[in-house]
C-alpha positions as a printed Julia matrix, in Angstrom:
484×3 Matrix{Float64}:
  -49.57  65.52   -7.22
  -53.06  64.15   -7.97
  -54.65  65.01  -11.47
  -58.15  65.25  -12.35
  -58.21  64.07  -16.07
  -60.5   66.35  -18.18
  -60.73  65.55  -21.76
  -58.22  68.07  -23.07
  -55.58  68.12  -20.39
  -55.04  67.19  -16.95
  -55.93  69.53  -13.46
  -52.96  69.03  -10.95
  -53.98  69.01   -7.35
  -51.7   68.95   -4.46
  -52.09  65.16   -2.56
  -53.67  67.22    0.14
  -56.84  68.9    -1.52
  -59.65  69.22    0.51
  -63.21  68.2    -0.45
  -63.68  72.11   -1.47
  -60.7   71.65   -3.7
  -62.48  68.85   -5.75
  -65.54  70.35   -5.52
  -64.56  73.07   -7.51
  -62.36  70.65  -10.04
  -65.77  68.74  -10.51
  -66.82  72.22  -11.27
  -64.57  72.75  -13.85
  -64.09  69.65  -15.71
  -68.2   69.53  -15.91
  -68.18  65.88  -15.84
  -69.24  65.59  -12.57
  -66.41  63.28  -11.46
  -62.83  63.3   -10.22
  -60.11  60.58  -11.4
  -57.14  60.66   -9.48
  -53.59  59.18  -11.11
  -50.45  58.66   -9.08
  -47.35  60.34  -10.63
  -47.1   57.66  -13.01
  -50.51  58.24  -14.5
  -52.08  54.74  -12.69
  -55.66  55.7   -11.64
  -55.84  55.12   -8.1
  -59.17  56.6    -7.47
  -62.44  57.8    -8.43
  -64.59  60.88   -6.94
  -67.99  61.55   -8.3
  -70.31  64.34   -7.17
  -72.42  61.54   -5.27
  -69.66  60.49   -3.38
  -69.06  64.34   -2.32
  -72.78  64.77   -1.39
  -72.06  61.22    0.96
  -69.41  62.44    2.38
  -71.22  65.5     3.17
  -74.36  63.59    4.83
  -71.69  61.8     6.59
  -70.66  65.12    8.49
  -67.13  65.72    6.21
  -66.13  69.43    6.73
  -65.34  70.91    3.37
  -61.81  70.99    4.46
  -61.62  67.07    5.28
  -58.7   65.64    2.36
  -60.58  63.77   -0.43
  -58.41  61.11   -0.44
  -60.37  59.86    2.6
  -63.36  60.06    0.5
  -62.54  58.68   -2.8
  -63.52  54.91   -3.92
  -60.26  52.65   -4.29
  -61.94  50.04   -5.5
  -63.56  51.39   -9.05
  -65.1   49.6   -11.75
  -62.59  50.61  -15.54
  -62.64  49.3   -18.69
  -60.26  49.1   -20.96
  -59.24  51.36  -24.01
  -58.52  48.81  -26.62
  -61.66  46.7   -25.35
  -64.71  46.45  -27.73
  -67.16  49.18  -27.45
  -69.79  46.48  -26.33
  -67.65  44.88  -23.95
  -67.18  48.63  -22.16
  -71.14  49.01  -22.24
  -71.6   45.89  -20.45
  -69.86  47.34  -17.57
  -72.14  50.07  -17.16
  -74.91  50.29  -14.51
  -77.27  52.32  -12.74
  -74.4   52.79  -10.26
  -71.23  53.59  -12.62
  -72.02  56.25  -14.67
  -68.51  57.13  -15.13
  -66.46  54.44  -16.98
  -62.36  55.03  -16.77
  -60.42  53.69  -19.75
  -57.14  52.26  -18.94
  -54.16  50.53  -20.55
  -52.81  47.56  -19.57
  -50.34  48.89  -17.1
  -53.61  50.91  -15.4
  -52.97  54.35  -16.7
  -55.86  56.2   -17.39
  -56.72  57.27  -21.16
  -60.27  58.16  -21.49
  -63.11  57.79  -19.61
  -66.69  56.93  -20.94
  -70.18  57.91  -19.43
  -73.71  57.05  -20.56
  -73.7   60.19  -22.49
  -71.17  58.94  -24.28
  -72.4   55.93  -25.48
  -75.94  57.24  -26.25
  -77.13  56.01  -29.37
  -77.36  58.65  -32.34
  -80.54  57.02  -34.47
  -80.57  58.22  -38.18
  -83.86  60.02  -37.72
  -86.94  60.01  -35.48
  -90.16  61.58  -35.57
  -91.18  64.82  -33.65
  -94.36  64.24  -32.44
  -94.18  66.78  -29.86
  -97.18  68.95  -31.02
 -101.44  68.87  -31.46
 -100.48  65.43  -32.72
 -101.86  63.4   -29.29
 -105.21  66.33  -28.85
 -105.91  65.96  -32.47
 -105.69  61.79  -32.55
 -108.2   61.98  -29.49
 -110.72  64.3   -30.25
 -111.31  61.75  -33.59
 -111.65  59.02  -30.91
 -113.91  60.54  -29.08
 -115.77  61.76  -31.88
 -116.03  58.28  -33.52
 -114.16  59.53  -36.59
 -111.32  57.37  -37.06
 -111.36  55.67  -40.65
 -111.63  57.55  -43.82
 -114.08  60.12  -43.75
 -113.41  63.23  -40.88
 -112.68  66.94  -40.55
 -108.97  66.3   -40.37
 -108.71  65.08  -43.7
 -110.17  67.84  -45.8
 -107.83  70.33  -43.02
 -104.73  68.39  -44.47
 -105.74  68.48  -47.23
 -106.17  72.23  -47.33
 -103.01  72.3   -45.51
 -100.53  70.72  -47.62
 -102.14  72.25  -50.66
 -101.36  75.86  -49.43
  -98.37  75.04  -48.25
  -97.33  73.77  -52.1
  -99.73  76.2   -53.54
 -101.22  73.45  -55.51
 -104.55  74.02  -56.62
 -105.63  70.4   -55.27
 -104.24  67.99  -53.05
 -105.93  64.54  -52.46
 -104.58  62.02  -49.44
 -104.02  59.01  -49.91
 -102.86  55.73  -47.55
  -99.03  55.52  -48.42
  -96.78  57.19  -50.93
  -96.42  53.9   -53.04
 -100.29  54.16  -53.33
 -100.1   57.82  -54.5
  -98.1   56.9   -57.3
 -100.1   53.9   -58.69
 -103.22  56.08  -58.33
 -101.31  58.79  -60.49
 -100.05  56.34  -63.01
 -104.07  54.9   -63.2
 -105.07  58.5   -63.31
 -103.17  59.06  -66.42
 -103.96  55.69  -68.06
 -100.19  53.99  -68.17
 -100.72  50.33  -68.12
 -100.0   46.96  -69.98
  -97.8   47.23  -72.83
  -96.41  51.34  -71.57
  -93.0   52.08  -70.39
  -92.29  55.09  -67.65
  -88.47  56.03  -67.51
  -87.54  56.14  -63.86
  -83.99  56.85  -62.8
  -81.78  53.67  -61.88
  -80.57  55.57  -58.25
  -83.87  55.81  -56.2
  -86.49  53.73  -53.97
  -87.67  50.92  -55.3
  -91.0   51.99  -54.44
  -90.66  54.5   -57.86
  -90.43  51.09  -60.13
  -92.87  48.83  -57.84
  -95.64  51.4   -58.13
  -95.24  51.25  -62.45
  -94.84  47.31  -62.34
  -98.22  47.55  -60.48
  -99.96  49.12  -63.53
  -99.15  46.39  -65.35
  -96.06  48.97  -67.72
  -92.93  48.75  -67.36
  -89.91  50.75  -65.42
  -87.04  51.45  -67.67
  -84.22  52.93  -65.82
  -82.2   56.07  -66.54
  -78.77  56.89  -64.93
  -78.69  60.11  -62.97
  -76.84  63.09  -63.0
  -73.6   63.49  -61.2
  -74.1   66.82  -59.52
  -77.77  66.35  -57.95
  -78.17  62.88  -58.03
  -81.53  63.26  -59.89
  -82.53  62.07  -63.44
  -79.87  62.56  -66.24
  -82.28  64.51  -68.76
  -80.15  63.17  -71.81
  -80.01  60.22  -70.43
  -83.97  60.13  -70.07
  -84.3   61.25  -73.8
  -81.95  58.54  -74.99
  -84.48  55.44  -73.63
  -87.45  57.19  -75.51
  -89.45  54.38  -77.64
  -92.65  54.43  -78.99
  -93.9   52.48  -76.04
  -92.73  55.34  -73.48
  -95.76  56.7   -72.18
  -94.32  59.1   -69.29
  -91.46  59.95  -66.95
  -90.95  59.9   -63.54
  -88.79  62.35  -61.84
  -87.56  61.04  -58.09
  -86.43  64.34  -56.01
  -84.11  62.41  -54.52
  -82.65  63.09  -50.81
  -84.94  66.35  -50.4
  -82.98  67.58  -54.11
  -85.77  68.38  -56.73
  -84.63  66.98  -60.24
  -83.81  70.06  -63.0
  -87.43  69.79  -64.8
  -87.02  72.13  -67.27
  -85.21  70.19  -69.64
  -87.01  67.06  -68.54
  -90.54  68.94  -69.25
  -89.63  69.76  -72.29
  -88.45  66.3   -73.4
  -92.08  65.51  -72.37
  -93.67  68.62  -73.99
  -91.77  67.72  -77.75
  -93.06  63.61  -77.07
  -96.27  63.89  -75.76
  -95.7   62.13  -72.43
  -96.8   62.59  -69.01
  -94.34  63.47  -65.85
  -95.27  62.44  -62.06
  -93.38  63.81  -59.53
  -91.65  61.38  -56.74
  -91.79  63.98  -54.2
  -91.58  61.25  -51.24
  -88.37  62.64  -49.47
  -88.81  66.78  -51.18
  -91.33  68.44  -49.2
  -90.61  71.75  -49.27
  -88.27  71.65  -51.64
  -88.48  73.87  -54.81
  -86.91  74.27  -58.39
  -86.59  77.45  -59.63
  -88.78  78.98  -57.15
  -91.71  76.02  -58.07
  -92.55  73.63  -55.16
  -91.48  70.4   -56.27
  -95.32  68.22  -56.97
  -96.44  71.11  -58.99
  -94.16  71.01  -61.98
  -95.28  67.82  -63.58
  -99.1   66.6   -64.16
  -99.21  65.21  -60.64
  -96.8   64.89  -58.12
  -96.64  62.27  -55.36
  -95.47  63.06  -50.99
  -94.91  60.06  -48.43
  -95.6   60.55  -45.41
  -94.13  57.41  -43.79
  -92.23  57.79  -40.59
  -89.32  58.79  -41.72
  -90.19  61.78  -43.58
  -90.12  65.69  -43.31
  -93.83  65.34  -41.99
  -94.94  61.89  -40.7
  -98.62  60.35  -40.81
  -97.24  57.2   -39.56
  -97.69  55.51  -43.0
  -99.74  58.02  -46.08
  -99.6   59.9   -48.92
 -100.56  62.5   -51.18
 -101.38  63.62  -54.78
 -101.42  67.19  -55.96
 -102.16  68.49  -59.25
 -103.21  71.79  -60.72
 -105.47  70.16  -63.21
 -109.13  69.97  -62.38
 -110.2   67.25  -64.3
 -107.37  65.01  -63.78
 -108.07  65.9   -59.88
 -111.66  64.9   -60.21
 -110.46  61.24  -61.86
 -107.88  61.2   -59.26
 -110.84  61.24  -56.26
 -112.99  58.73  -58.17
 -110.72  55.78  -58.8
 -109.38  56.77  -54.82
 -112.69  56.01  -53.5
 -113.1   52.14  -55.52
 -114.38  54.15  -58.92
 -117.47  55.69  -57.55
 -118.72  59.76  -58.04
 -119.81  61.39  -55.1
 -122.95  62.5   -56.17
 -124.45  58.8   -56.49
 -123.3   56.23  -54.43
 -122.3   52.42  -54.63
 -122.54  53.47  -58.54
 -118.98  52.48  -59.8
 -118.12  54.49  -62.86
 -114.82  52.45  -63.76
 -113.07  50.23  -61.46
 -111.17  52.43  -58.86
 -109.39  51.12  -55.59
 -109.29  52.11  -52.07
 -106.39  54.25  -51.24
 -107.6   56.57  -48.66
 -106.1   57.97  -45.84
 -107.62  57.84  -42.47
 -108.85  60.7   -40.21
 -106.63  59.26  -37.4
 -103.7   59.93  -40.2
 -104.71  62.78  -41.21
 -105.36  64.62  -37.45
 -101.05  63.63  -37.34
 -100.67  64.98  -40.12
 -102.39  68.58  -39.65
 -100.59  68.71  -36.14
  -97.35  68.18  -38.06
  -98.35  70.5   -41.07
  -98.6   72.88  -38.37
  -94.55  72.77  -37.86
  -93.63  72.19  -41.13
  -91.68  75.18  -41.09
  -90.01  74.71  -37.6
  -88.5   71.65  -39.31
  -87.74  73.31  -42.45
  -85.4   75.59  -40.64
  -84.22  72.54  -37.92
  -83.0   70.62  -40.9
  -81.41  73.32  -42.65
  -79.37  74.08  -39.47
  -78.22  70.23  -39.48
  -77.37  70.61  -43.17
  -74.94  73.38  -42.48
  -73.46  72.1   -39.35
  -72.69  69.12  -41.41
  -71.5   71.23  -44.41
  -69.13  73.24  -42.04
  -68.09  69.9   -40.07
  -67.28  68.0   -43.72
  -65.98  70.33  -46.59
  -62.6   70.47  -45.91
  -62.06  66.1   -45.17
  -60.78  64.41  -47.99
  -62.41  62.02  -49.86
  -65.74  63.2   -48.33
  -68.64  64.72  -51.54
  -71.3   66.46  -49.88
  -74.57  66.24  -51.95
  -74.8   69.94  -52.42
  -77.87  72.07  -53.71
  -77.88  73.46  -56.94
  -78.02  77.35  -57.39
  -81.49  77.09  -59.17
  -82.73  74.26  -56.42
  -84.15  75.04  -52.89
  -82.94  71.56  -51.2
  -84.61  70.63  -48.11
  -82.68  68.09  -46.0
  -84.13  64.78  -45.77
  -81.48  62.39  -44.86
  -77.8   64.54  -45.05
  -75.89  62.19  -47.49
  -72.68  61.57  -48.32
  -70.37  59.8   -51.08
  -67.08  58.43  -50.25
  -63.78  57.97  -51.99
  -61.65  55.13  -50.46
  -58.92  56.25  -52.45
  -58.62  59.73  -51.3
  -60.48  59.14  -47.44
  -58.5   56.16  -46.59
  -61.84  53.45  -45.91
  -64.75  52.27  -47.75
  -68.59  53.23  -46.92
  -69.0   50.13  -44.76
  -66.28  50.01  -43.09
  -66.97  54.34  -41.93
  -70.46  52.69  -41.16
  -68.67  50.1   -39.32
  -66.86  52.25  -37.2
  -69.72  54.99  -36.82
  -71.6   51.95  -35.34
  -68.96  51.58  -32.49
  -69.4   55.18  -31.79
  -73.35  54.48  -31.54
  -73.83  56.22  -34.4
  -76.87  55.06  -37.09
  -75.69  55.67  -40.28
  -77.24  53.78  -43.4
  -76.08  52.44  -46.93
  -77.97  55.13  -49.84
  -80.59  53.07  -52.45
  -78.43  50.31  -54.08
  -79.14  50.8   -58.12
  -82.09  49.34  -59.04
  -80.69  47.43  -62.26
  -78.65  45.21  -60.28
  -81.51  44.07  -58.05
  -83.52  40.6   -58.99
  -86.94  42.52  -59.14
  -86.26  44.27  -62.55
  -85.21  41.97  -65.11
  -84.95  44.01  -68.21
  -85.47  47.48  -67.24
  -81.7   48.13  -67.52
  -80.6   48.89  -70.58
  -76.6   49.41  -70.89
  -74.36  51.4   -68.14
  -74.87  53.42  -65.33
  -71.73  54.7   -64.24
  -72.7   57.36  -61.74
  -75.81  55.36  -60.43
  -73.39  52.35  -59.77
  -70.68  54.54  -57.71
  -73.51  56.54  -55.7
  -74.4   52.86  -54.48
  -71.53  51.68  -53.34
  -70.14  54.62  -51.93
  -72.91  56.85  -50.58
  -74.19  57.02  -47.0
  -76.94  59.17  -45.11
  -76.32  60.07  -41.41
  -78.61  61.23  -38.92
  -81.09  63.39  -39.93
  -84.25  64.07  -38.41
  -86.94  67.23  -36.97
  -85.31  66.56  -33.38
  -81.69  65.61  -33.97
  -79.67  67.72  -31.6
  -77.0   69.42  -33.0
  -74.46  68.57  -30.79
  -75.17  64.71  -31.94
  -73.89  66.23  -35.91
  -70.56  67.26  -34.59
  -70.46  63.57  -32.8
  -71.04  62.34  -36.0
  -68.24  65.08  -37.4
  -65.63  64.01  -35.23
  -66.2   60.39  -36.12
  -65.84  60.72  -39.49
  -62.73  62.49  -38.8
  -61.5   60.01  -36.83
  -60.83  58.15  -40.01
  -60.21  60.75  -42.11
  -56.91  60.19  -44.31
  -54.27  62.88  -44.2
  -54.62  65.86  -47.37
């Protein structure tokens, strides 16, 4: 008997089967091709849906036996063969790659499918994004002045109900213009948590103040407020929250701590758009908060930024120092020496178009988040980063913490193997008191900051990840999953 291996169990048909026969196999498998084993389970030959549509130009009768049709002399690779070494046998012309053993049998079978590559996250630029970059080309508007940036503007404001939002070039350069904004310079110290971007500590080092780091807390990743409290000197001049993998911080206890010392609190909102605490939108808690926009984010400008804030006067101070110190009522007539940190209308026309979806995405990335929930919970050794019941979480990058002990393999080696699979996966922030750039700004331990490096890991993620690619990236992770 011949069998048509399909990826859950074998179709038996009789040595005789007609082209119709196979037809309808192809049919039912889906794949699109027929492998045929001799009783011993050696593949013998190979029947694709071109070779049916050959056989048909060739004047075959539907009742002609396939085994006059199929190709004898196939192209496999073999199962315990490097993933790479498999790919290189694919071409335009084999799109259906058996995998046998050593005595021929056939185990699996790959196709290009198959060894599509799953990238951690991509932009969607699938909207007004091209109409509105051309119309400021053809209007001549294309640096940083333009209709599209006061409509961002406008836009992300609303969306954040913040009573003023200001754009600036990158998220780094939102939060040095907040940290001029509010004065912190030589001699001032800013308590940033240890488990974030370095970007959060580069942009205080650029005022001149230094970054002392705070471990985080357990559950939500996010600033430890007792922690914070404890690192409090009389050179601490503010805090700064991270809302860290799309999970704002808890800010009531860390506004408070700010409230009963006098100190100012900027918002890292670069990877929480759309997220909210206690019903707040994250960047309207603090004095200012801080968005990135860079390519990899909920919304994308290709690189940019922005500052909100619901105080007037610190938004008029904000504008001045964005545009080199100067007022806009006089002009070339610096006021105090400002910077250039502005956005361009080219940016900003992206960023309205993507504005425009920013719920669409919302609700794409929640759906990946609970595929991935449903996929995960019950493998051992696997922590989901999961919301608190006071947080609305938005899914930036769906991370993960493993246990060797309990899953069976360390974080590399699962990012090792989800590489084979074509799978992107990518090592979470390592903490930043272990890196050379920070002498200093470490002050004792960080237990939970130290195991979140070394055993976290995000996984694809992004406005146009299908979700069929988050069960691939299931199943992988359960291909190495230890027993419970």
């Amino acid at each position: 008997m011949w069998q048509i291996y399909e990826r859950l169990k074998p179709i038996t048909l009789d040595p005789n089967a007609t082209l119709s026969q196979a037809m309808t196999a192809n049919n039912v498998t889906g794949s699109g091709v027929t492998f045929f084993l001799n009783p011993d389970g050696r593949l013998v030959g190979i029947l694709t849906d071109g070779d049916l549509r050959r056989a048909f130009l060739s004047s075959a009768a539907l009742d002609d036996r396939c085994s006059a049709w199929f190709n004898r002399t196939f192209v496999a690779g073999r199962i315990d063969a490097p993933r790479s070494d498999n790919l290189a046998l694919m071409s335009e012309k084999i799109f259906h790659l058996p995998l046998l053993d050593a005595e021929g049998r056939l185990i699996d079978f790959i196709t290009w499918k198959d060894m599509w590559h799953v990238p951690l996250v991509t932009p969607s630029l699938s909207g007004n994004e091209l109409s509105y970059v051309q119309d400021c080309i053809a209007t001549g508007w294309v640096s940083s002045q333009g209709a599209y940036i006061g409509k961002f503007e406008t836009a992300v404001g609303e969306f954040l109900t913040a009573r003023h939002a200001l754009s600036t070039a990158n998220g780094t350069l939102a939060l040095q213009l907040a940290l001029q904004a509010l004065d912190i310079g030589p001699g001032d110290e800013v308590i940033v948590p240890n488990f974030t971007f370095g970007a959060s500590a580069n942009a205080v080092m650029q005022r001149g103040a230094k970054p002392i780091f705070a471990d985080v807390d357990p559950e939500t990743w996010t600033l430890d407020p007792a922690a914070t409290e404890a690192l409090l000197t009389p050179r601490t001049k503010a805090i700064m929250p991270v809302h860290i993998y799309g999970h704002p911080c808890d800010m009531d206890p860390l506004m408070d701590i700010a409230r009963r010392h006098q100190l100012r609190v900027v918002e890292d909102c670069a990877e929480a758009l759309g997220a909210a605490y206690k019903g707040r939108p994250v960047g309207t808690i603090g004095d200012i908060g801080c968005f990135s926009f860079f390519a990899n984010k909920i919304i994308t400008t290709g690189e940019g930024g922005m500052v909100t804030t619901n105080d007037p006067a610190l938004a008029d101070r904000l504008k001045v120092i964005r545009d080199h110190g100067m007022r806009p009522e006089r002009r070339y007539w610096h006021v105090e020496a400002g910077t250039n940190c502005r956005m361009t209308n080219l940016q900003a026309a992206v960023g309205l178009a993507q504005m425009e979806r920013i719920a669409t995405f919302l609700d794409w990335r929640d759906g990946l988040a609970s595929r991935y929930d449903a996929g995960l919970e019950d493998i051992p050794g696997i922590r989901r980063h999961v919301g608190q019941s006071w947080a609305r979480k938005v899914c930036w990058l769906y991370t993960i913490a493993v246990d060797p002990q309990v899953y069976g393999m360390d974080r590399d080696a699962l990012l090792a193997h989800l590489k084979t699979r074509g799978i992107e996966g990518r090592p979470v922030f390592a903490p930043l008191h272990i890196q050379p750039a920070y002498p200093g700004c470490g002050t004792g331990a960080y237990p939970v900051s130290e195991r979140l490096g070394a055993h976290g890991l995000s996984l694809p993620t992004g406005n146009d990840t299908p979700l069929i690619e988050v069960m691939r990236v299931v199943q992988a992770i359960r291909e190495l999953a230890a027993p419970a």
